[in-house]
N, CA, C and O atoms as a GROMACS GRO file, in nm:
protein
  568
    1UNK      N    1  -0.704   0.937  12.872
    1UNK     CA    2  -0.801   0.938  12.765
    1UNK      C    3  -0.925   0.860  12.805
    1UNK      O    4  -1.039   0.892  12.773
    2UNK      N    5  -0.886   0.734  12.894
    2UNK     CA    6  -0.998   0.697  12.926
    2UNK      C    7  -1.091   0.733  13.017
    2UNK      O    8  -1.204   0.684  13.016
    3UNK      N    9  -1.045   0.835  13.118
    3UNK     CA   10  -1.138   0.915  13.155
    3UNK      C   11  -1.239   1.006  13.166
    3UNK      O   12  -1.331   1.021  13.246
    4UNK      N   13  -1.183   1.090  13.025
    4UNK     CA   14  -1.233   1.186  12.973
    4UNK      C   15  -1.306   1.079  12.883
    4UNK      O   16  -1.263   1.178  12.824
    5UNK      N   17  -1.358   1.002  12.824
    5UNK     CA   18  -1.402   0.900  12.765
    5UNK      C   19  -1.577   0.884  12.880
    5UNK      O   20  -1.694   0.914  12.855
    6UNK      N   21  -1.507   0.822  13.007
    6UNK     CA   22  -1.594   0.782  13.122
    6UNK      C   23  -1.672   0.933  13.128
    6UNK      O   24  -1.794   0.944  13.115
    7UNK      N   25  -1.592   1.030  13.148
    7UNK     CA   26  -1.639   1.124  13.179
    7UNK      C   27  -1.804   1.189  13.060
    7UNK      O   28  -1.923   1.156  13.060
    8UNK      N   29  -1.765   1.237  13.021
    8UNK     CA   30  -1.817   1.239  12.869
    8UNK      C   31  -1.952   1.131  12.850
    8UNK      O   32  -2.054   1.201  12.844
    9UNK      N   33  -1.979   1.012  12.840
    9UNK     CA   34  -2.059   0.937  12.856
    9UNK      C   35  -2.167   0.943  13.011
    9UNK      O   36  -2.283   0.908  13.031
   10UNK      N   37  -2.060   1.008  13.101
   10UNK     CA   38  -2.194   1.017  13.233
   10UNK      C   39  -2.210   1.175  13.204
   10UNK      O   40  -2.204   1.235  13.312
   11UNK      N   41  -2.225   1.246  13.116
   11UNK     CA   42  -2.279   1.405  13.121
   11UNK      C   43  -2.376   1.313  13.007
   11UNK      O   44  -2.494   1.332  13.039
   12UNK      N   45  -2.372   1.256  12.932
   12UNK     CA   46  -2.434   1.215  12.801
   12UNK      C   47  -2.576   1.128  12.852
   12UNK      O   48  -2.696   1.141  12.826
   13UNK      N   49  -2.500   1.038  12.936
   13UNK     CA   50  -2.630   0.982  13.051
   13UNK      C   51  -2.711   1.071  13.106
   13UNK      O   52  -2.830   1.072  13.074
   14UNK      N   53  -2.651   1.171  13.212
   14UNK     CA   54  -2.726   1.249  13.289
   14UNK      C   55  -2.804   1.338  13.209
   14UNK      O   56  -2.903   1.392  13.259
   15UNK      N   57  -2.764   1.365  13.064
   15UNK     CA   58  -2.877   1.456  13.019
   15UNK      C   59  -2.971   1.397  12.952
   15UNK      O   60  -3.079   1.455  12.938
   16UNK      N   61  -2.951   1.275  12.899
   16UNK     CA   62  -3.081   1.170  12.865
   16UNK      C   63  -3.193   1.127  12.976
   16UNK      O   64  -3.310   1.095  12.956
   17UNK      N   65  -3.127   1.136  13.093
   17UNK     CA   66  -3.203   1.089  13.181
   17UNK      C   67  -3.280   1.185  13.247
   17UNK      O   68  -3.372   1.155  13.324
   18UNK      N   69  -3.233   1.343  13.209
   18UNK     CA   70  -3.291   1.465  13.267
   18UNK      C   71  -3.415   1.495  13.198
   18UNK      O   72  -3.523   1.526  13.248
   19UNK      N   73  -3.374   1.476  13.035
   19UNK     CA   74  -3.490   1.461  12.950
   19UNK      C   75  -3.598   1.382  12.930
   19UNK      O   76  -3.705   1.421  12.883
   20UNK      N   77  -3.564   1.234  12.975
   20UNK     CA   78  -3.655   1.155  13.019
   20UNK      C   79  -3.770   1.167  13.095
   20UNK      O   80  -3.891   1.155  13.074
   21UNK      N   81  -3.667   1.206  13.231
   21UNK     CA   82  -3.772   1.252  13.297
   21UNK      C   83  -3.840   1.393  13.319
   21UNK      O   84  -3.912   1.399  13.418
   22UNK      N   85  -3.830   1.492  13.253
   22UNK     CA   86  -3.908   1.593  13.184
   22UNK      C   87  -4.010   1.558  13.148
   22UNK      O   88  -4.121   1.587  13.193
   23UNK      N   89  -3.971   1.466  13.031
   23UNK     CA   90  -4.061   1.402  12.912
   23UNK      C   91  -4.205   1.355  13.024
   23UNK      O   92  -4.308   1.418  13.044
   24UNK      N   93  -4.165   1.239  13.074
   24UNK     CA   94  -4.286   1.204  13.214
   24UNK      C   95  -4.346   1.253  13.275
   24UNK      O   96  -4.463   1.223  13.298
   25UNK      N   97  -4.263   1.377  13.339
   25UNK     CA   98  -4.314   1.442  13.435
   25UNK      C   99  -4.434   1.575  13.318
   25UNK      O  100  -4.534   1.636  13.355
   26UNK      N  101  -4.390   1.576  13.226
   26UNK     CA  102  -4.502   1.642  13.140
   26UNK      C  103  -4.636   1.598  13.078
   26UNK      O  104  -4.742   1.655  13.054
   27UNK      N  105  -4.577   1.448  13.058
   27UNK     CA  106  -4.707   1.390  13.043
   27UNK      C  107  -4.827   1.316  13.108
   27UNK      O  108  -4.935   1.269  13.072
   28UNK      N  109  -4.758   1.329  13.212
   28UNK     CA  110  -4.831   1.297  13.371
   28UNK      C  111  -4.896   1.349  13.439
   28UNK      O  112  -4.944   1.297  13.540
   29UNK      N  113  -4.919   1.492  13.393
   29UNK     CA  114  -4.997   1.594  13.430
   29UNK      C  115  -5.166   1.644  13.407
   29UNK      O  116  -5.218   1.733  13.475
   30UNK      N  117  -5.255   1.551  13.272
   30UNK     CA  118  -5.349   1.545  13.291
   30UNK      C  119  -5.396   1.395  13.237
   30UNK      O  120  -5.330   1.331  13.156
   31UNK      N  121  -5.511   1.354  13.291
   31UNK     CA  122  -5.546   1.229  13.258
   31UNK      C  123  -5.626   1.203  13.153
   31UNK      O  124  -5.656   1.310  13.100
   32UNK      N  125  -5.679   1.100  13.091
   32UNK     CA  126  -5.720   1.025  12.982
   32UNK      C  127  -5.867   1.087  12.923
   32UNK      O  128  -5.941   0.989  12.920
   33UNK      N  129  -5.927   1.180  12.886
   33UNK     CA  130  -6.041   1.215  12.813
   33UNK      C  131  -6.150   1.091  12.878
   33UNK      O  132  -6.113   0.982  12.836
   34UNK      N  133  -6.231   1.083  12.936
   34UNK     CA  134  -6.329   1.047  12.987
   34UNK      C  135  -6.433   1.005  12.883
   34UNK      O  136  -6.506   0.912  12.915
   35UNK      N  137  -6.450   1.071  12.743
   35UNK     CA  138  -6.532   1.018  12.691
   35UNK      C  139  -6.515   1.116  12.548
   35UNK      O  140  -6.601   1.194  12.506
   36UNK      N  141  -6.406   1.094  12.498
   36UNK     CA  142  -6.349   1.158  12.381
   36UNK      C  143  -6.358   1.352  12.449
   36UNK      O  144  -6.392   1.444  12.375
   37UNK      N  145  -6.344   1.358  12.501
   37UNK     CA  146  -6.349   1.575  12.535
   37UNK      C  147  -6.337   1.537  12.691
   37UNK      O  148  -6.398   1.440  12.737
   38UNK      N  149  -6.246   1.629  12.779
   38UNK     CA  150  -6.236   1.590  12.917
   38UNK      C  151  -6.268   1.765  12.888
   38UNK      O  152  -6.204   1.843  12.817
   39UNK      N  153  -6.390   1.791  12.972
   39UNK     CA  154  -6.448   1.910  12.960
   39UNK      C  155  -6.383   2.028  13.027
   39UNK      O  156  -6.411   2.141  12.989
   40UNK      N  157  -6.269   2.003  13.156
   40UNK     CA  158  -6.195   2.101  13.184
   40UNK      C  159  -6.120   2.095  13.374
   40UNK      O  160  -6.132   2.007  13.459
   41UNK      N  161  -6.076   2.175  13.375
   41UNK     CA  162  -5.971   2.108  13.479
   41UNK      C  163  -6.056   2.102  13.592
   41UNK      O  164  -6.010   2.028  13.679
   42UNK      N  165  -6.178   2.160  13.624
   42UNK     CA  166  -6.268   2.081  13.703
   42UNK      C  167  -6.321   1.960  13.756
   42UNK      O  168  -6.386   1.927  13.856
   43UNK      N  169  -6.256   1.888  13.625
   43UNK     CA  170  -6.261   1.741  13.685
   43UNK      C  171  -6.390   1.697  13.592
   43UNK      O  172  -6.419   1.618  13.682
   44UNK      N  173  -6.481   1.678  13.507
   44UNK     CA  174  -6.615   1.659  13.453
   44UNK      C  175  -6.592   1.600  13.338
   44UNK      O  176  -6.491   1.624  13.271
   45UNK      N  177  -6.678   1.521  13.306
   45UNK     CA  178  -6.695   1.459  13.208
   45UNK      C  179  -6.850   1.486  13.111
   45UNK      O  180  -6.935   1.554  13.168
   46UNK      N  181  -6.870   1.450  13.016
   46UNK     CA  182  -7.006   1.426  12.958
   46UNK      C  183  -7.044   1.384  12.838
   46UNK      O  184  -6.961   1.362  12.750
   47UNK      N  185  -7.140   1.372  12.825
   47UNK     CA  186  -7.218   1.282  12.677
   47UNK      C  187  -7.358   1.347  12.619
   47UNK      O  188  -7.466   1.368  12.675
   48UNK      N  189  -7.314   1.370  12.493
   48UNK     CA  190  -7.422   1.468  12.429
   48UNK      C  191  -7.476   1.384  12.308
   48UNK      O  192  -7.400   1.331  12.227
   49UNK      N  193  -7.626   1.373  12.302
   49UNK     CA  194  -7.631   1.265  12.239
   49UNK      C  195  -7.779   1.340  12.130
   49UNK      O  196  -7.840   1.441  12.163
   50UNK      N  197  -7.800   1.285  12.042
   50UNK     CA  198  -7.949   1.306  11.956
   50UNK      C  199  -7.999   1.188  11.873
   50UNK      O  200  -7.924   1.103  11.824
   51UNK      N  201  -8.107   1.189  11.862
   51UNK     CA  202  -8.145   1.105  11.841
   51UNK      C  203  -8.295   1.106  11.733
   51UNK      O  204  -8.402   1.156  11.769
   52UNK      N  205  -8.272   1.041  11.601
   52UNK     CA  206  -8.486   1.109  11.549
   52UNK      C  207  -8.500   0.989  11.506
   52UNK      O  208  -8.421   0.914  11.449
   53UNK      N  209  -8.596   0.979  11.536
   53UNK     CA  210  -8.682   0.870  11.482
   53UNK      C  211  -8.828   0.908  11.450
   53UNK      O  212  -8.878   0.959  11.551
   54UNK      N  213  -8.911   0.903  11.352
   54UNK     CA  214  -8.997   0.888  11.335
   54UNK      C  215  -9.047   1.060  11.332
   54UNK      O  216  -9.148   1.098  11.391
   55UNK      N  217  -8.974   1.136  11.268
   55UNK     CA  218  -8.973   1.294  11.274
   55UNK      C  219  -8.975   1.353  11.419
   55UNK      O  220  -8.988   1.475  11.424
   56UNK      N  221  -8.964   1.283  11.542
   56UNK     CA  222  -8.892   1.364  11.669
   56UNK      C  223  -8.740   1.302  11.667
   56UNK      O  224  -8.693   1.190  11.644
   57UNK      N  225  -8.690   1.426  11.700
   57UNK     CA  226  -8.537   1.486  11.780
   57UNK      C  227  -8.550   1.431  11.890
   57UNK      O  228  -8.644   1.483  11.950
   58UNK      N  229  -8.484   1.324  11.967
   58UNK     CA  230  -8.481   1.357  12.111
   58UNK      C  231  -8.286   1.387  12.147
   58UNK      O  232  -8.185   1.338  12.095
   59UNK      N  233  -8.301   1.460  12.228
   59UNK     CA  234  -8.156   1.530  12.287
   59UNK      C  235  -8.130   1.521  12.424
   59UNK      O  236  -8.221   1.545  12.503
   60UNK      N  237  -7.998   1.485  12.470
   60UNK     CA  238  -7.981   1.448  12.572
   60UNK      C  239  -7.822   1.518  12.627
   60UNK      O  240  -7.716   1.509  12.566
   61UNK      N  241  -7.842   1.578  12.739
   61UNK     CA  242  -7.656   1.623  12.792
   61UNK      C  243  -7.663   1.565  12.870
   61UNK      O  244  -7.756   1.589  12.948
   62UNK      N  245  -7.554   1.434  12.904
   62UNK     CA  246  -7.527   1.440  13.054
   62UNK      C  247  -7.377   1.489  13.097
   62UNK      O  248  -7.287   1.494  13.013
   63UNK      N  249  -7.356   1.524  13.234
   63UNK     CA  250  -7.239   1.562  13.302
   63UNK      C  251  -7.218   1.511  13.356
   63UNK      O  252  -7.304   1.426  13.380
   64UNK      N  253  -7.067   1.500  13.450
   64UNK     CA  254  -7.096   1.422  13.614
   64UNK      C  255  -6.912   1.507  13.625
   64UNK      O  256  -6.812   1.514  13.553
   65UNK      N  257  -6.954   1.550  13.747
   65UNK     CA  258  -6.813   1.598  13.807
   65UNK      C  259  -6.716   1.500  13.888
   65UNK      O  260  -6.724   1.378  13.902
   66UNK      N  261  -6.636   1.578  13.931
   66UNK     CA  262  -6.639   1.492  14.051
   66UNK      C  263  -6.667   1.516  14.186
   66UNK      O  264  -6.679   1.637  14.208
   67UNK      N  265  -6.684   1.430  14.302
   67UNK     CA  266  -6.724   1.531  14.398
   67UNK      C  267  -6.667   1.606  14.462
   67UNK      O  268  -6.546   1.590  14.484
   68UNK      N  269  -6.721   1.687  14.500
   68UNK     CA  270  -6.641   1.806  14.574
   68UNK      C  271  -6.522   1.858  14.465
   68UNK      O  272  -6.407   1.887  14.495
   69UNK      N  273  -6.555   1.859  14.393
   69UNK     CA  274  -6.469   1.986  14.311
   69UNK      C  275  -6.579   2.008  14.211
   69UNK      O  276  -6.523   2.093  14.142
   70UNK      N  277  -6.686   1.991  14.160
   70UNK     CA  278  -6.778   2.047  14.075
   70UNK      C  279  -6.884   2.070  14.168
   70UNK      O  280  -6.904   1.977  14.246
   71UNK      N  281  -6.963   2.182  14.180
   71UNK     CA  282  -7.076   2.220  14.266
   71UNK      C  283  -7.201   2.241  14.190
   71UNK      O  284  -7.307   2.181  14.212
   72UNK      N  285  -7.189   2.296  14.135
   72UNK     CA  286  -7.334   2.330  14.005
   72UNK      C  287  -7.282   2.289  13.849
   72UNK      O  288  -7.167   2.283  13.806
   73UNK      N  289  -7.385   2.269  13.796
   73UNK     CA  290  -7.371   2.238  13.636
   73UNK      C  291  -7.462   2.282  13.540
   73UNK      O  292  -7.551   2.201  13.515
   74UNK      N  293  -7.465   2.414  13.462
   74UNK     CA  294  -7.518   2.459  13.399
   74UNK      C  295  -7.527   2.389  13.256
   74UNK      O  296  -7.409   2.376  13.222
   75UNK      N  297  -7.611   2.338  13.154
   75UNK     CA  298  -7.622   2.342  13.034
   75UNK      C  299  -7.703   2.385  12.924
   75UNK      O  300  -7.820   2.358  12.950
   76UNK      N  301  -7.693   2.425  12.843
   76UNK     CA  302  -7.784   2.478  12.693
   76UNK      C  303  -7.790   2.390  12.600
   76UNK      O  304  -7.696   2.418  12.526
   77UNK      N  305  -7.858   2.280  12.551
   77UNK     CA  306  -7.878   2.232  12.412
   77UNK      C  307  -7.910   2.356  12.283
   77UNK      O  308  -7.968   2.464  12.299
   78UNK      N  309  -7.874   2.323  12.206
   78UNK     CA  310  -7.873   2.399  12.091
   78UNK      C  311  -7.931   2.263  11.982
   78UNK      O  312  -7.841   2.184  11.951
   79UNK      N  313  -8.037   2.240  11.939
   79UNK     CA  314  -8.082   2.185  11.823
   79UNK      C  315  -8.043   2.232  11.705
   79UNK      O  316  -8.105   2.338  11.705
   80UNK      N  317  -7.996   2.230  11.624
   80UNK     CA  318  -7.906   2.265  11.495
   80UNK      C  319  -7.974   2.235  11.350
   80UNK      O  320  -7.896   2.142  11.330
   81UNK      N  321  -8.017   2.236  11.285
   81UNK     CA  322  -8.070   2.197  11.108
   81UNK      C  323  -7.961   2.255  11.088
   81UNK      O  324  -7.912   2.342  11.160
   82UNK      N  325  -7.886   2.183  10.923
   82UNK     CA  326  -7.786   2.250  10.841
   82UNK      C  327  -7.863   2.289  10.724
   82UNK      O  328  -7.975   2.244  10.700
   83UNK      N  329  -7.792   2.384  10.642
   83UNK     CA  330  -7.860   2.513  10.595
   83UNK      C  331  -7.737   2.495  10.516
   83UNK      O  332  -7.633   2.452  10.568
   84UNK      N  333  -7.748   2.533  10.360
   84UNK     CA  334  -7.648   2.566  10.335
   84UNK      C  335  -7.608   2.678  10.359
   84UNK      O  336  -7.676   2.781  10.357
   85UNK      N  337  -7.407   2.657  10.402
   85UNK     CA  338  -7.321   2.728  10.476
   85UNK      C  339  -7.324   2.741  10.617
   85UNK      O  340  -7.274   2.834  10.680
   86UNK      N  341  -7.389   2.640  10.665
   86UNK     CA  342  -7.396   2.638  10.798
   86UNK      C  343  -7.483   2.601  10.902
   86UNK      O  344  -7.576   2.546  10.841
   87UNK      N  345  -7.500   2.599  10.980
   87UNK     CA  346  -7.609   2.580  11.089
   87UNK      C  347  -7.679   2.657  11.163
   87UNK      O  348  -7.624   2.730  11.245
   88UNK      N  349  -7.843   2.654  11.145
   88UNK     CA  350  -7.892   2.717  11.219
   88UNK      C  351  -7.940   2.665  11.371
   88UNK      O  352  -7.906   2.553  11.410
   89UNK      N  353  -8.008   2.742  11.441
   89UNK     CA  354  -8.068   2.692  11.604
   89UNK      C  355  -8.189   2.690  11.542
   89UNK      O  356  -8.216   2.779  11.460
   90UNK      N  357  -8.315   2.548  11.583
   90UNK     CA  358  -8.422   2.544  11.576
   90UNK      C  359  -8.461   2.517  11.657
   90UNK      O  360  -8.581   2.494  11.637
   91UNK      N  361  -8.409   2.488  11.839
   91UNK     CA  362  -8.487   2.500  11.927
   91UNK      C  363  -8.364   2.495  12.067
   91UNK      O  364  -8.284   2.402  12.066
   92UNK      N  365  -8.360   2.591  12.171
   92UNK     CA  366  -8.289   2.549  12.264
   92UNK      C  367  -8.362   2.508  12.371
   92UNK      O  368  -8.484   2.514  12.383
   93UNK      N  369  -8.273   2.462  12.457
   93UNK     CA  370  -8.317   2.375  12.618
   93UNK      C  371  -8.224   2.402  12.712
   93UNK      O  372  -8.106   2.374  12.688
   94UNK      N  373  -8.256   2.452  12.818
   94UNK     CA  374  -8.132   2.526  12.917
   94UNK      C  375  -8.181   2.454  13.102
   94UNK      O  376  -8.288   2.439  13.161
   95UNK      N  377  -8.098   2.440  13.120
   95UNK     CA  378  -8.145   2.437  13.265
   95UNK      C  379  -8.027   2.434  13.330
   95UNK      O  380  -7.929   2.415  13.259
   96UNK      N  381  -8.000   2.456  13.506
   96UNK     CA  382  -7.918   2.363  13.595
   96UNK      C  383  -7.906   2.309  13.722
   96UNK      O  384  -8.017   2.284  13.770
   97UNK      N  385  -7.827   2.286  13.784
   97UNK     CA  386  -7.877   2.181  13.933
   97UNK      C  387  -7.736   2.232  13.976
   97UNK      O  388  -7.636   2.263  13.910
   98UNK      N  389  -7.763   2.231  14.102
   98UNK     CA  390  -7.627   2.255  14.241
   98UNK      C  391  -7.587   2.137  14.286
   98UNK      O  392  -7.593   2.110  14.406
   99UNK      N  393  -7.526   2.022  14.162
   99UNK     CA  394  -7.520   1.889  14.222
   99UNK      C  395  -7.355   1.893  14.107
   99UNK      O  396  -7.311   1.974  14.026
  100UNK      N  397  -7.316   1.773  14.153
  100UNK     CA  398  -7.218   1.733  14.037
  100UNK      C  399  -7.249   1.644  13.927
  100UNK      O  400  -7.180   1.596  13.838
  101UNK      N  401  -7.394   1.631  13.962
  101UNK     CA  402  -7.414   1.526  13.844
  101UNK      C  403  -7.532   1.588  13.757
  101UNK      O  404  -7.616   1.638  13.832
  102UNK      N  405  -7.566   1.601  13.619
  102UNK     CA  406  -7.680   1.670  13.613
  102UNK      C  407  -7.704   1.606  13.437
  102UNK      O  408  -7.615   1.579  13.357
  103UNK      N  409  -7.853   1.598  13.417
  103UNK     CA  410  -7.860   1.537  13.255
  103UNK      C  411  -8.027   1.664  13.256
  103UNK      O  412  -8.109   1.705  13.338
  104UNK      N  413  -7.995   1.678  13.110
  104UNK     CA  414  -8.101   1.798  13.081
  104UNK      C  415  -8.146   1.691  12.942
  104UNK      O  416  -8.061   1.614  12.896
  105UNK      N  417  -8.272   1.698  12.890
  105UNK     CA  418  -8.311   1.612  12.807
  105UNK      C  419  -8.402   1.694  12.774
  105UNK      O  420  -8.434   1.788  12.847
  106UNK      N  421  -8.483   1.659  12.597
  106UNK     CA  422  -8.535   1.776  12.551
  106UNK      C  423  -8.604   1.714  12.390
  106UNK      O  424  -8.529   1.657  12.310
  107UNK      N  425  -8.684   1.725  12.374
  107UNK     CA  426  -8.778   1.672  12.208
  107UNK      C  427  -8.850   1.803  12.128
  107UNK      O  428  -8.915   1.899  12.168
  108UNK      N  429  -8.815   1.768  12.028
  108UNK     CA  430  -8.866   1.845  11.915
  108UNK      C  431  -8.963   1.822  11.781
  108UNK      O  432  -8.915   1.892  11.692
  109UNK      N  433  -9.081   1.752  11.732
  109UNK     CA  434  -9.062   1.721  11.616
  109UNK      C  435  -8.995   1.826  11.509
  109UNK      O  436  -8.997   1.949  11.522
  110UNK      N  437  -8.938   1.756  11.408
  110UNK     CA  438  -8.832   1.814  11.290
  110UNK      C  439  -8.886   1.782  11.178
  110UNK      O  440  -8.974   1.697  11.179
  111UNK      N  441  -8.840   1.851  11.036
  111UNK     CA  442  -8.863   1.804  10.946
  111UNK      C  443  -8.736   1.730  10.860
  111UNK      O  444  -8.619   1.718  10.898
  112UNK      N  445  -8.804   1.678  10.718
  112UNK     CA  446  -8.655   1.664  10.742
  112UNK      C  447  -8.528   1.751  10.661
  112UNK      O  448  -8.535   1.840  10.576
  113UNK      N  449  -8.404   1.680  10.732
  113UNK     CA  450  -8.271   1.719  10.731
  113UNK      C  451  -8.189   1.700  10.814
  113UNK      O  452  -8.200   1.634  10.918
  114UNK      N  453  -8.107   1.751  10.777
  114UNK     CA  454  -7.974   1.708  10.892
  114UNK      C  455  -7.968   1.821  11.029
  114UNK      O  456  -7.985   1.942  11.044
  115UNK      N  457  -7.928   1.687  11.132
  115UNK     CA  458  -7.942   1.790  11.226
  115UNK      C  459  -7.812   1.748  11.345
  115UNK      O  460  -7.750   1.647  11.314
  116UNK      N  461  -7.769   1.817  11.474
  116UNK     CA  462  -7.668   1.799  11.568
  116UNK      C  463  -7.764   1.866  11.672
  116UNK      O  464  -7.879   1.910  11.670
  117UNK      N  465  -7.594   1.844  11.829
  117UNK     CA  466  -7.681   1.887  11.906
  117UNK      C  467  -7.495   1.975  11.972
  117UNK      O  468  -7.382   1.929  11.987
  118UNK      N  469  -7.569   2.131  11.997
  118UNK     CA  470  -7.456   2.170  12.028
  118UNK      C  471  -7.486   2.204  12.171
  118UNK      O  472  -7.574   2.282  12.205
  119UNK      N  473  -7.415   2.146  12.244
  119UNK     CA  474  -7.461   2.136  12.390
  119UNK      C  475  -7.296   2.295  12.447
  119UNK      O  476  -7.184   2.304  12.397
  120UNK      N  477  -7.353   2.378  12.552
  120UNK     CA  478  -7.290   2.446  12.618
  120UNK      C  479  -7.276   2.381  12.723
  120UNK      O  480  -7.344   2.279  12.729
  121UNK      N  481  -7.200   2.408  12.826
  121UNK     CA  482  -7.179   2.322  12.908
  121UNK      C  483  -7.070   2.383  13.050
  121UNK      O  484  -6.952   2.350  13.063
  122UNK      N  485  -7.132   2.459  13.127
  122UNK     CA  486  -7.048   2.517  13.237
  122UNK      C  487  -7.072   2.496  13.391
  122UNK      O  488  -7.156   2.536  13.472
  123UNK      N  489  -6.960   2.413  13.397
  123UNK     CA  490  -6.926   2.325  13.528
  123UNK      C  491  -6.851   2.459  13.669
  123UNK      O  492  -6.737   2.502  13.687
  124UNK      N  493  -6.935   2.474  13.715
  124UNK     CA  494  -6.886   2.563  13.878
  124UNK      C  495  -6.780   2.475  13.996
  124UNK      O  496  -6.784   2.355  14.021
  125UNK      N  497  -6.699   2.570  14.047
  125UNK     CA  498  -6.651   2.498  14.194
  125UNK      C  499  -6.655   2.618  14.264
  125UNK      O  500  -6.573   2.708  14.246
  126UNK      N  501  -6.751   2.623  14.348
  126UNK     CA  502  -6.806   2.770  14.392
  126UNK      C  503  -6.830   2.891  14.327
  126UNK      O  504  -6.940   2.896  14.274
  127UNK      N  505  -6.775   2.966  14.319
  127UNK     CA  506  -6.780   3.068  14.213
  127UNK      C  507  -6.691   3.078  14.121
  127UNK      O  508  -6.682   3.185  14.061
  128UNK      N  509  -6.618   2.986  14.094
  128UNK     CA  510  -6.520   2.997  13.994
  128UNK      C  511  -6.567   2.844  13.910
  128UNK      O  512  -6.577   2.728  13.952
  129UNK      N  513  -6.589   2.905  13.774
  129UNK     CA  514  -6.632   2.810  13.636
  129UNK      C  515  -6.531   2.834  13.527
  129UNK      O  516  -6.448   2.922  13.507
  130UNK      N  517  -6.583   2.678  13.436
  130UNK     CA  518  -6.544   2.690  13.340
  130UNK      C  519  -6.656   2.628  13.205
  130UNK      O  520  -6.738   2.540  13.235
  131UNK      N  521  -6.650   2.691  13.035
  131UNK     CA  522  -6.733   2.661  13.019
  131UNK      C  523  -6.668   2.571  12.885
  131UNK      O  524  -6.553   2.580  12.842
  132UNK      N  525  -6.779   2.484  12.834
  132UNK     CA  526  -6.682   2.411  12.680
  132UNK      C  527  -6.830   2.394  12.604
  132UNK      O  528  -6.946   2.389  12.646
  133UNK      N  529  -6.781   2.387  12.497
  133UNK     CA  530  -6.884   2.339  12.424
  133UNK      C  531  -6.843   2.186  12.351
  133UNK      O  532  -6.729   2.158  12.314
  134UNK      N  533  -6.977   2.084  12.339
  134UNK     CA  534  -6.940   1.950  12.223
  134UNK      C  535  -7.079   1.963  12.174
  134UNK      O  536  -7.182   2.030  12.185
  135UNK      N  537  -7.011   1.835  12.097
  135UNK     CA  538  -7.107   1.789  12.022
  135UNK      C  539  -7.149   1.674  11.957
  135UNK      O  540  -7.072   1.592  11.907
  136UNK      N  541  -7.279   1.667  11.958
  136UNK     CA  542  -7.326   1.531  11.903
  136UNK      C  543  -7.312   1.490  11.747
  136UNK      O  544  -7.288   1.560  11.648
  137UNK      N  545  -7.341   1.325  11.763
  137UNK     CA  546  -7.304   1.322  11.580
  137UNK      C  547  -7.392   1.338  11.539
  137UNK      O  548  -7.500   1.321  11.596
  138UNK      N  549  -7.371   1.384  11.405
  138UNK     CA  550  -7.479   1.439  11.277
  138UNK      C  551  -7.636   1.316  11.300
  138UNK      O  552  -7.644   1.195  11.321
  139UNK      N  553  -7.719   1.406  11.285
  139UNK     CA  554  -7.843   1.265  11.280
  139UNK      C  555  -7.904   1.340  11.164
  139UNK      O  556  -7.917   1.462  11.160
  140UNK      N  557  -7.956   1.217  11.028
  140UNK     CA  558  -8.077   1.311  10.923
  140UNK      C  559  -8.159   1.257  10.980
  140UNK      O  560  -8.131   1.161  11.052
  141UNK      N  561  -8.318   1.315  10.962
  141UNK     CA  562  -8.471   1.320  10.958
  141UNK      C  563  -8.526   1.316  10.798
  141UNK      O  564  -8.539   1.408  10.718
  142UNK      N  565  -8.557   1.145  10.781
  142UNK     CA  566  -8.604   1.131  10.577
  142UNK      C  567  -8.725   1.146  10.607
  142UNK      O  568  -8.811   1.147  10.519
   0.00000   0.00000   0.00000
């Protein structure tokens, strides 16, 4: 009896410990958001930012890859006013660079209201991309 006892307790072990390490080995697999959004398995990070003061918008994307696995970095600002039911575009800004690091920056005067910044955002490793969109926090214009 006391074997089947011993016995019984090391299948009970071995499958806690199988699950354990499942458990690890699953969560070990991508790393920590870089800056609240880890933009995609390319490796990149970025920060989308707006800003008004004094009735100008100023807007800002930056990226940064890492090296040698991001090659070019495409982005689009999207300037945003809310509307009721939604948001419109009141001005875009596009550009990109064959680097891993790249910031696109961009001004508008606005009137006022509430406004964001919806940044596109598509990171290359040769010819193969990926694209995400974020976004900045709400800014009003009184």
């Amino acid at each position: 009896m006391k074997n089947s006892r011993k016995r019984k307790l090391k299948e009970v072990m071995a499958v806690w410990i199988c699950l354990l390490l499942f458990v690890i080995a699953g969560s070990s697999g991508y790393a920590a958001d870089r800056d609240s959004m880890s933009i995609m398995s390319i490796d990149a990070s970025s920060n989308v930012s707006l800003n008004i003061s004094s009735g100008t918008a100023k807007a800002q994307c930056s990226v940064r890859g890492d090296v040698g696995k991001v090659t070019k970095i495409s982005i689009t600002m999207y300037l945003q006013k809310y509307k009721s039911g939604g948001y419109s575009t009141v001005k875009t800004w596009s550009g990109s660079k064959s680097s891993y690091i790249y910031k696109l920056q961009g001004s508008k005067n606005v009137a006022k209201g509430t406004y964001r910044i919806k940044a596109k955002i598509t990171c290359y490793k040769g010819k193969t991309s990926e694209t995400s969109y974020k976004y900045s926090a709400v800014k009003k214009c009184s």
